[in-house]
C-alpha positions as CSV (number, residue, x, y, z in Angstrom):
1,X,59.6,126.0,73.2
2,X,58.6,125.4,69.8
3,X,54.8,125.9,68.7
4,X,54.5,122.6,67.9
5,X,56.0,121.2,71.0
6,X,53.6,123.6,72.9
7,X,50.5,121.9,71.1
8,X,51.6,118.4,70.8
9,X,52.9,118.3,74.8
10,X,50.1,120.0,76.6
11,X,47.8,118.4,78.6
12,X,45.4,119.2,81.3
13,X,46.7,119.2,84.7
14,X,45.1,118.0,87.9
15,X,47.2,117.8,90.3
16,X,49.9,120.8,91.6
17,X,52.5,121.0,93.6
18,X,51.7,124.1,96.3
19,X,53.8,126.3,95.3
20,X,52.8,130.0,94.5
21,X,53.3,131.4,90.9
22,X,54.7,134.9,90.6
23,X,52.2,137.5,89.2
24,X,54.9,138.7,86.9
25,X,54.5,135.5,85.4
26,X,50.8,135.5,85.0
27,X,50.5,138.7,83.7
28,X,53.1,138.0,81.5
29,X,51.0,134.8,79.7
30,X,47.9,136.8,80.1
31,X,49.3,139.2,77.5
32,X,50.2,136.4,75.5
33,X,46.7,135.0,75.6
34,X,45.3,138.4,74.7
35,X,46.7,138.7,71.2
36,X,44.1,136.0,70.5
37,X,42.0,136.7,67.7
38,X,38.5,138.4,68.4
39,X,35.4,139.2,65.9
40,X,36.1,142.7,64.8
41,X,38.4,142.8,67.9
42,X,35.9,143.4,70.1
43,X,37.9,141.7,72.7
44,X,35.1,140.8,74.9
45,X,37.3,139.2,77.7
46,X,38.3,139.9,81.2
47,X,40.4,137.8,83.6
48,X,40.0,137.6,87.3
49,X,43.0,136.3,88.8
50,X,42.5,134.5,92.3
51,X,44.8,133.1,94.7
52,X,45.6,132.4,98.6
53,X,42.5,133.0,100.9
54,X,40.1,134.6,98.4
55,X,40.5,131.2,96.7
56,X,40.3,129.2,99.7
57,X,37.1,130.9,100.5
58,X,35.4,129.8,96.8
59,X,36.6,126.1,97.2
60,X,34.8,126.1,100.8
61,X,31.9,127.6,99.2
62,X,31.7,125.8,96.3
63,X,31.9,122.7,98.2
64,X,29.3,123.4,101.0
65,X,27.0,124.1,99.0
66,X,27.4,121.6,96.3
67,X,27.1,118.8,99.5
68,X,24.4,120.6,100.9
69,X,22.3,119.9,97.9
70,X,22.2,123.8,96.0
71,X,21.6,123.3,92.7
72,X,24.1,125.0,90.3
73,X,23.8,129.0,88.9
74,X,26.5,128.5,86.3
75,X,25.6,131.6,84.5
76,X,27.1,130.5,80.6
77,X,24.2,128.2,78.7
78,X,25.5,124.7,79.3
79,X,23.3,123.6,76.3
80,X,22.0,119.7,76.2
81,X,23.7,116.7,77.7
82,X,26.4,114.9,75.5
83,X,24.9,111.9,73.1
84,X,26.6,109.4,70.6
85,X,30.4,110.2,70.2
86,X,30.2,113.2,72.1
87,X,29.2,111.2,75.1
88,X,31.7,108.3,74.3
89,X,34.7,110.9,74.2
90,X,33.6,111.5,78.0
91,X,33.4,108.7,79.2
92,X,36.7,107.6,78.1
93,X,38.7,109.9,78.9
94,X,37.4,109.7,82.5
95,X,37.9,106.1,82.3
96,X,41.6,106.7,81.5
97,X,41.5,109.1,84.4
98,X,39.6,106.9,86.9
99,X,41.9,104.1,85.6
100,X,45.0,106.6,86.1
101,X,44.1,107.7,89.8
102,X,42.9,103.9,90.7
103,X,39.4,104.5,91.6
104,X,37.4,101.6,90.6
105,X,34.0,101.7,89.0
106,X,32.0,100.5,92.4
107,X,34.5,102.9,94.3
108,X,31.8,105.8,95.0
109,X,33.8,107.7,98.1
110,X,36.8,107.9,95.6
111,X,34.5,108.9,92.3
112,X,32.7,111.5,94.9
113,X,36.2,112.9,96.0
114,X,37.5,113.2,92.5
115,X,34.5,115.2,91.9
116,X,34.7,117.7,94.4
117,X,38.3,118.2,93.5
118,X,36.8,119.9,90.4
119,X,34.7,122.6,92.4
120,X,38.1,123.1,94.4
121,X,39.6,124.3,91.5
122,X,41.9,121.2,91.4
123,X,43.6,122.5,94.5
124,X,45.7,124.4,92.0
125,X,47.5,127.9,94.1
126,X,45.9,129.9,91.2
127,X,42.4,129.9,89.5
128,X,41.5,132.3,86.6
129,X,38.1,133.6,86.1
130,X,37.4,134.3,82.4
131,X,34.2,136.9,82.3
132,X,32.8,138.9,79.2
133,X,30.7,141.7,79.4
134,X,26.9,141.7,79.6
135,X,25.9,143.9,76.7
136,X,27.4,141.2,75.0
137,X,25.0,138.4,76.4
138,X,23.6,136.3,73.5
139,X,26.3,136.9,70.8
140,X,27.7,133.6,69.1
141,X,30.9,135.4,68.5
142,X,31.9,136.0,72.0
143,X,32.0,132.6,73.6
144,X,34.0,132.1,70.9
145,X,36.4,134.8,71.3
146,X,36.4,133.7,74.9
147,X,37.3,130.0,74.0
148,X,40.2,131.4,71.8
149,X,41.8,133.6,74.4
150,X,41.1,130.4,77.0
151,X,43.2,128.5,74.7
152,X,45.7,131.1,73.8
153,X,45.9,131.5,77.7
154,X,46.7,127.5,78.5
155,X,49.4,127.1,75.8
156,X,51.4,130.2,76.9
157,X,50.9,128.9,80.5
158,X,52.3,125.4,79.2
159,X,55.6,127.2,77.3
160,X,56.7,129.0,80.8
161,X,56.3,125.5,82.8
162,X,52.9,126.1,83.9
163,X,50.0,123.2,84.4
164,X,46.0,124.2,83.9
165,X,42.5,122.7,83.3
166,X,39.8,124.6,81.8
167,X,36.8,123.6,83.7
168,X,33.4,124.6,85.1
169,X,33.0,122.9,88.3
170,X,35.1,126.0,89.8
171,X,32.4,128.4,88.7
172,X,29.4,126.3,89.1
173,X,28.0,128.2,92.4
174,X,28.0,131.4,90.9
175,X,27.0,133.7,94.0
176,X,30.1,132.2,95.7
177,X,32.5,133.1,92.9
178,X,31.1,136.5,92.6
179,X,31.6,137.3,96.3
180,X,35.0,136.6,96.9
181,X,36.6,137.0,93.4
182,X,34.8,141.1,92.8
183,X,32.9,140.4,90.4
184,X,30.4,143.2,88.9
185,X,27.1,142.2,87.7
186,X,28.2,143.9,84.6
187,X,30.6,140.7,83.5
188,X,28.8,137.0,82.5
189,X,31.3,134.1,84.6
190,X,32.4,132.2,81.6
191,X,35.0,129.2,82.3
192,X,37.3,129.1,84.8
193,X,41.4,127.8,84.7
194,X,42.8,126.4,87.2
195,X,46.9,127.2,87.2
196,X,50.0,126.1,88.8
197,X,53.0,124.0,89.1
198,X,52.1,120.7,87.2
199,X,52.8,118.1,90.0
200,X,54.7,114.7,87.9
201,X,53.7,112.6,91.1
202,X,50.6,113.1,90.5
203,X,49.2,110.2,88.3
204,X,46.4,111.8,86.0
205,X,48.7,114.0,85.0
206,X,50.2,111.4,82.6
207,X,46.9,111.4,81.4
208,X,46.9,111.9,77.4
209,X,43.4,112.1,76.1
210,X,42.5,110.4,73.0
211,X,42.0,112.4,69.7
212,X,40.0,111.7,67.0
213,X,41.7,111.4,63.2
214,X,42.0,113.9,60.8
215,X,40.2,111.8,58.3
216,X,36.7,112.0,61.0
217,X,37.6,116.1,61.6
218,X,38.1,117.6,58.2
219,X,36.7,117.4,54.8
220,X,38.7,118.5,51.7
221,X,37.2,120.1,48.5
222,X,38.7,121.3,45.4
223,X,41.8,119.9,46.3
224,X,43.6,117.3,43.7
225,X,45.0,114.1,45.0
């Protein structure tokens, strides 16, 4: 696939068809993802790749305890609830998701069961774990070395045929992720991906979220014209 048809034709996938995905294949896009750009390559990144009963084991866990009223550990600062257009972004594109998967505004089983599918990893057969290491705890470059590798890592997945979501929910119950995925306490949990075979049944998968213009994004200066 061409670059830009990598860009412009990704989207985030939740919903997979159960079919496993050859390790090969992972650690091939994970090499990919790791020529992504790093301050003063550092490269502060590690991947824990989960799949069959390990993963199971964190969607039960993450789901118990979420029902049973734990609150969450997510280890990476979360920062302040969205506001203003940040907020409005939000909402819409999980109105066009809602809207996608039918689940009406006053439809509170199906709104608590699209929910849960986020701590289940989006009951994709692969979930990756991206983790940094702790001496690194605090620096402003490494999240966003982390972030580029996470996006390095979801466009090479989408060029080999491959769906993912970057998402939180999976790694919000910390203590459970640790456990079953071998996680030191030398490593921060950062984001997780879920990854698999992009199921077309599935609607929200046609989902396309809005993007704002390049006239709101950038500003030009010095430039004539």
């Amino acid at each position: 696939m061409l670059f830009d048809d990598v860009v412009l034709g990704r989207r985030s996938c939740r919903g997979y068809k159960q079919e496993p995905v050859p390790r090969r294949l992972i650690e091939e896009i994970l090499g990919l993802a790791m020529r992504a750009p790093s301050s003063m390559n550092t490269q502060p990144w590690h991947f824990y790749v989960i799949t069959g009963e390990p993963l199971d084991r964190i969607r039960r866990g993450n789901t118990e305890r979420i029902l049973a009223g734990h609150p969450d550990s997510r280890e990476f600062r979360k920062g302040q609830p969205f506001a203003g257009a940040h907020r409005d972004r939000q909402v819409g594109v999980a109105k066009q998701l809602f809207s996608a998967m039918g689940i009406a505004r006053d439809d509170k089983d199906g709104r608590q069961d699209w929910v849960l599918r986020g701590f289940r990893q989006f009951d994709a057969p692969v979930c990756v774990i991206i983790t940094y290491d702790r001496v690194l705890d605090g620096s402003d470059d490494t999240p966003f070395d982390c972030g580029a590798v996470a996006t390095a890592l979801v466009n090479a997945a989408w060029s080999r045929g491959l769906g993912t979501v970057i998402n939180s929910q999976g790694i919000m119950q910390s203590p459970v992720v640790r456990e079953h995925a071998g996680i030191p306490d030398d490593q921060v949990i950062m984001k997780s991906i879920a990854l698999g075979w992009p199921d077309d049944s599935f609607p929200a998968n046609a989902v396309v979220s809005e993007r704002k213009s390049l006239d709101e994004a950038a500003v030009f200066v010095g430039f004539e014209g």
